[in-house]
C-alpha positions in Angstrom: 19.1 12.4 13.4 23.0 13.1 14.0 24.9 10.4 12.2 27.6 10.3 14.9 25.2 8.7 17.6 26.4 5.5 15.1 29.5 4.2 16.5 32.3 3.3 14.2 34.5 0.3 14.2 35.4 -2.2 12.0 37.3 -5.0 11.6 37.5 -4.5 7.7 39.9 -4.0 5.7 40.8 -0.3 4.8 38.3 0.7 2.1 35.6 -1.7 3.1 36.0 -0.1 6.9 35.2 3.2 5.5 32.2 1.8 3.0 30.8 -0.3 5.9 30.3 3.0 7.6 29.0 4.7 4.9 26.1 1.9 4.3 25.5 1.7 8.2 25.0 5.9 7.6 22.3 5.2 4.7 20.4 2.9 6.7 19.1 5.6 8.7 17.4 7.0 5.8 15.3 4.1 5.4 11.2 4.7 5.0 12.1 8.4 4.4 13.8 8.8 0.9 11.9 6.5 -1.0 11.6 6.6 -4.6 15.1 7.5 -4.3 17.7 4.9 -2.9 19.3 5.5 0.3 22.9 6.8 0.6 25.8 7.3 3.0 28.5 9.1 2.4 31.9 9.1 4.1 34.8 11.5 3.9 38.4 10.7 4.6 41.8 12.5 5.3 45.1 10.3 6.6 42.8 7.4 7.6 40.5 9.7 10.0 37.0 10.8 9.1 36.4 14.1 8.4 33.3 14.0 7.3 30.1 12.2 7.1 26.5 12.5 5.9 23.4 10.6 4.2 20.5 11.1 2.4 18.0 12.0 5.4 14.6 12.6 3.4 12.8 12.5 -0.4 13.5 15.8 -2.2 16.6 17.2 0.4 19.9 17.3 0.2 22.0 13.9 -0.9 24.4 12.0 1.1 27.4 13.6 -0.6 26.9 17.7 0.0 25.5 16.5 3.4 29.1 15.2 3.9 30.9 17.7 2.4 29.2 20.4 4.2 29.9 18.6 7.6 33.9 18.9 6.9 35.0 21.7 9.3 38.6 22.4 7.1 36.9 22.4 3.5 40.9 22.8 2.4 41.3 19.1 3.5 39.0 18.2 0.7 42.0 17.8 -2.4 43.7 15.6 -0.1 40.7 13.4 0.8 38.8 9.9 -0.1 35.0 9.8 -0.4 33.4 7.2 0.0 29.9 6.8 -1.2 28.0 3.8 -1.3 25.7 4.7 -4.8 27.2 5.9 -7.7 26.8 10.1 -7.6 24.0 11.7 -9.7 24.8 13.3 -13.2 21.5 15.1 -13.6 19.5 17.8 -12.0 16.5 16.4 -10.0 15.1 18.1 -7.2 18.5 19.0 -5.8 21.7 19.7 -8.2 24.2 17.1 -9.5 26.4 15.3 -6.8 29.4 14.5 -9.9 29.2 18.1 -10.4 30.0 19.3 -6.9 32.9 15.9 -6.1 34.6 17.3 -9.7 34.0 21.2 -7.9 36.0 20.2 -4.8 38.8 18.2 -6.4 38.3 15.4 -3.8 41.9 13.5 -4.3 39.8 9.8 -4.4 36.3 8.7 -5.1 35.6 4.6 -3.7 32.0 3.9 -5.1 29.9 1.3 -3.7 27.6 0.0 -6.6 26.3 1.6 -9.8 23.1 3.2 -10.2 21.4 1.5 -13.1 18.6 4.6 -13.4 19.2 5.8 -16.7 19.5 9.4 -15.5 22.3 8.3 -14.1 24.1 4.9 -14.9 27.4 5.2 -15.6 27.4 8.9 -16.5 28.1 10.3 -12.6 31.2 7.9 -12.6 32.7 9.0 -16.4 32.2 12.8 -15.1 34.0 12.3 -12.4 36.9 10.1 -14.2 37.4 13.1 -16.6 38.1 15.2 -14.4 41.0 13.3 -13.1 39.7 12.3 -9.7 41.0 8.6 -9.3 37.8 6.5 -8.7 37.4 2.8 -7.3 34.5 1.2 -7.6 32.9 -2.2 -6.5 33.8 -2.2 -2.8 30.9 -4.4 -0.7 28.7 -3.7 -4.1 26.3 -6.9 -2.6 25.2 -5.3 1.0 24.6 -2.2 -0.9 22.4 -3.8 -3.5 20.7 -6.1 -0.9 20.0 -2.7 1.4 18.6 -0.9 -1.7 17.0 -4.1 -3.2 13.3 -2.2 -3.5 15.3 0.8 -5.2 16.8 -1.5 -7.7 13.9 -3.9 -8.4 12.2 -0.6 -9.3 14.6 0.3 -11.7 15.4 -2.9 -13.3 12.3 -5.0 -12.8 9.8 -2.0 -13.8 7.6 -3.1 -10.6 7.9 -2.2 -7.1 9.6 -4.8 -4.8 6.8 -7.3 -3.4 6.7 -8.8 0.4 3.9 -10.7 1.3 2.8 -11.0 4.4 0.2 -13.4 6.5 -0.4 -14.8 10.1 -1.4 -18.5 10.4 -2.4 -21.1 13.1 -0.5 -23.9 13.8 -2.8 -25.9 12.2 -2.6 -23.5 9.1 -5.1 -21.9 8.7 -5.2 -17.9 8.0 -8.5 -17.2 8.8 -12.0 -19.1 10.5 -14.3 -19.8 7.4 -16.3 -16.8 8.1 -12.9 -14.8 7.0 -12.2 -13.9 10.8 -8.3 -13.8 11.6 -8.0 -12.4 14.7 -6.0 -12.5 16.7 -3.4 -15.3 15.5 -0.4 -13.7 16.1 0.7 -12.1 19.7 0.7 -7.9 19.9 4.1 -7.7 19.7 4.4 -9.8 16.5 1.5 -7.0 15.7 3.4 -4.0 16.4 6.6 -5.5 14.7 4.2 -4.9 11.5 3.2 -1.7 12.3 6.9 -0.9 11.9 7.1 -2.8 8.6 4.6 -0.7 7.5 6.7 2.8 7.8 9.2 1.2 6.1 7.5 0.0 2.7 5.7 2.5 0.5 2.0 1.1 0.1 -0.4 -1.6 1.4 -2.6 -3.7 -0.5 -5.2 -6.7 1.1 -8.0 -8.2 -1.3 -11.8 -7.1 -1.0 -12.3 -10.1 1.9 -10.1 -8.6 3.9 -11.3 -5.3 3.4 -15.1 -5.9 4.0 -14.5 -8.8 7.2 -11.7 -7.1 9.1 -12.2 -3.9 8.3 -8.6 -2.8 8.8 -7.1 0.6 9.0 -3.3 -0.3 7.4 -1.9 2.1 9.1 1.3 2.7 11.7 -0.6 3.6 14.7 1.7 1.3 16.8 4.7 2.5 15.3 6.7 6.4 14.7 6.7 6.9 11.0 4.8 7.5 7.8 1.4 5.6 6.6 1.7 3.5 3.8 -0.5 4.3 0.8 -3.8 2.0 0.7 -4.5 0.0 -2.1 -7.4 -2.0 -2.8 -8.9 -3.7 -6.1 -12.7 -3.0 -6.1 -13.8 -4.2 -9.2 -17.4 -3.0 -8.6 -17.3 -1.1 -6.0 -19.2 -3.5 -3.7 -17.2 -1.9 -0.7 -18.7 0.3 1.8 -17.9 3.6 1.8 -18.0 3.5 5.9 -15.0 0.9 5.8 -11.8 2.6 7.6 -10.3 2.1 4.2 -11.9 5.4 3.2 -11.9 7.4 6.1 -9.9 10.1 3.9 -6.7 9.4 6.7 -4.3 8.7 4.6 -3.8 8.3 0.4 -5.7 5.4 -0.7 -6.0 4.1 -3.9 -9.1 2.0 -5.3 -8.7 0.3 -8.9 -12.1 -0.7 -10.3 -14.5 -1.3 -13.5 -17.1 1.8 -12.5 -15.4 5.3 -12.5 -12.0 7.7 -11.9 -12.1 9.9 -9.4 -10.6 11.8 -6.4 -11.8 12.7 -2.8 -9.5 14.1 -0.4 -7.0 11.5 0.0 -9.0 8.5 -2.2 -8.5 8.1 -5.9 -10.6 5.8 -7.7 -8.9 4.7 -10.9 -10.7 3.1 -13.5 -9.7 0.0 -15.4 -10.7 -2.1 -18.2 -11.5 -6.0 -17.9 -8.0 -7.1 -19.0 -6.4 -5.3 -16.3 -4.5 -7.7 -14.1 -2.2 -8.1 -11.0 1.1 -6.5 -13.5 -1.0 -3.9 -14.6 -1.4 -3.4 -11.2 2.3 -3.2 -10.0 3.2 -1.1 -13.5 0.7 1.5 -12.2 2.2 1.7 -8.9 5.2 1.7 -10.4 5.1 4.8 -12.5 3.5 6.6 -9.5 6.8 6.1 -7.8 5.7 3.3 -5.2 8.9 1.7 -4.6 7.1 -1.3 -2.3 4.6 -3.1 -1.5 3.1 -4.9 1.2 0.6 -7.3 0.1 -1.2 -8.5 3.9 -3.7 -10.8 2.1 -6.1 -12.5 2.3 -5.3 -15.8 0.9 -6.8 -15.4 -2.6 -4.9 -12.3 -3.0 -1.7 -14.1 -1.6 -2.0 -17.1 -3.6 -2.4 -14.9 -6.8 1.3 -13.0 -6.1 3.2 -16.5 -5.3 1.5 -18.5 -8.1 2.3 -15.5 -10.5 5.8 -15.2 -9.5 5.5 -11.8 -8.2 7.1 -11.3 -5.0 10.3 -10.8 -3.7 9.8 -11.8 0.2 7.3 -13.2 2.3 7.4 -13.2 6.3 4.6 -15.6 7.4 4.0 -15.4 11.6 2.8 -19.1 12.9 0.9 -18.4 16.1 -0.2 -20.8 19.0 -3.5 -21.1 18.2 -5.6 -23.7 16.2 -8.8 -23.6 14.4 -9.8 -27.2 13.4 -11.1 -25.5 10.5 -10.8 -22.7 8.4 -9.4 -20.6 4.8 -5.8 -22.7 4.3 -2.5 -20.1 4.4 -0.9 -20.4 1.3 1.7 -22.4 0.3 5.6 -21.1 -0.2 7.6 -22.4 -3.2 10.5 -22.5 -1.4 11.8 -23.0 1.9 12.4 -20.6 4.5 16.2 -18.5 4.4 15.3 -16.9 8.1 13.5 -17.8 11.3 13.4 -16.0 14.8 11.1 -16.4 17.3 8.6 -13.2 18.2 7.1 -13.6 21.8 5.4 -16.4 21.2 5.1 -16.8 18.0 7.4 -18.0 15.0 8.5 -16.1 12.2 9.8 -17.4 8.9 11.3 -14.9 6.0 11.4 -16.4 2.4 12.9 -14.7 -0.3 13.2 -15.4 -4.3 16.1 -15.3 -5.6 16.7 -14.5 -9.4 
């Protein structure tokens, strides 16, 4: 995608103009750079950009040589201000230091969002830069940057991936009829606007109920983008192998008591009785998922929100009723968002630290 399709204007003061364009650029890497954080970069010469770029997808270039390699007059550089909304990495990855190459240009400024608390880098991208006598500011809208890279940094810092739970309930509220049915409570476009969530977060988890009475496929099919990768807890593999869960479409990963094991695109993964829902999230974790979308049912839900484990929850209240039925859980706190989807309610809760 060409960055300059995004207008530019702002009503911000210098640097925070120029950062504000820079986080609008990283947003379009969202669903496609994950483990790594998304990144805009903007370049600067007498108030005019010059140059712009972001990290577009995992394992390619970063934001920064994507911007520097988009400035037409590379002898403009000494005289210019980057603007980068992640501190730059120190350490070669898949692609080569972004420090080394600001220090190799002699860029006249560095403005830098927020730190990068990975250990690779934290701290040591800004210090290689400062020593080689490139002024650097950093700080500048350090909150919207941390809020749009909040799975990155609850990765990082919180050793989990970042949690969002979502569910559909009637108005009564109910999440499912007592033979485990849900559907349909919510409307299709409500429907579809999860099929886009779905692209955007790394896996998908639902409990065994789910699994076995809805059969569901947890994929994007309504939505352009990438599948999420599947994950189910099977303790004893009492699933049936004909469920769309392992229909070998997409990675899918089943923890249980009975074996390990790989077929095609399912990995079985054995664990012992004292495995639990953080043993669950560490795994994930070190396998680089980076979020999790946890789409019930209720006994799963409950488990996340009683344990403390989640970061957000968006819970769709339909039109319907159904007298009787499996109760939706129950939020801790109140709702921080609300918008109406067709005809159906959505509320967003979030936890706050």
């Amino acid at each position: 995608m060409n960055p300059r399709v995004l207008p530019f204007s702002s009503d911000l003061p210098g640097d925070e103009a120029f950062m504000q364009r820079a986080i609008d650029l990283a947003s379009l890497g969202a669903a496609w750079v994950s483990p790594n954080p998304m990144v805009g970069c903007v370049i600067v010469h007498n108030n005019t950009i010059i140059g712009e770029g972001y990290h577009e997808r995992y394992g390619e270039a970063h934001a920064e040589p994507n911007a520097i390699k988009s400035v037409k007059d590379q002898r403009l550089l000494q005289e210019a201000t980057l603007y980068v909304t992640l501190e730059p990495c120190a350490h070669q990855g898949k692609t080569p230091p972004c420090a080394d190459l600001i220090v190799k240009h002699q860029l006249k400024r560095v403005v830098i969002g927020a730190m990068d608390s990975n250990p690779l880098v934290a701290g040591k991208g800004l210090s290689r830069i400062r020593k080689s006598g490139i002024e650097v500011t950093t700080g500048v809208l350090e909150d919207k940057i941390r809020w749009q890279n909040r799975r990155f940094f609850t990765r990082i810092e919180k050793n989990r991936p970042y949690i969002l739970l979502k569910w559909a309930q009637t108005t009564d509220g109910f999440i499912a009829r007592t033979n485990f049915d849900s559907k349909w409570i919510s409307s299709v476009l409500s429907r579809q606007l999860v099929h886009r969530w779905r692209t955007e977060e790394d896996a998908i988890m639902v409990g065994t109920h789910t699994a076995h009475h809805d059969n569901p496929q947890l994929n994007a099919r309504d939505w352009y983008g990438k599948d999420p990768i599947r994950v189910v807890v099977d303790r004893h593999l009492r699933l049936s192998p004909g469920l769309n869960l392992f229909d070998g479409s997409q990675q899918t990963l089943v923890y249980n008591h009975k074996r390990d094991g790989i077929t095609g695109k399912t990995q079985w993964i054995k664990v012992d009785d004292s495995f639990h829902l953080k043993s669950l999230l560490a795994d994930l974790q070190q396998k680089g998922v980076q979020s999790l979308l946890v789409e019930g049912g209720a006994a799963l839900l409950e488990s996340f929100i009683r344990q403390g484990l989640w970061d957000e929850a968006r819970v769709f209240t339909g039109t319907g009723s159904f007298g009787l039925g499996i109760p939706a859980p129950r939020m801790p706190v109140i709702p921080q968002g609300r918008m109406v989807i067709d005809t159906d309610i959505l509320e967003t809760y979030y936890q706050h630290d």
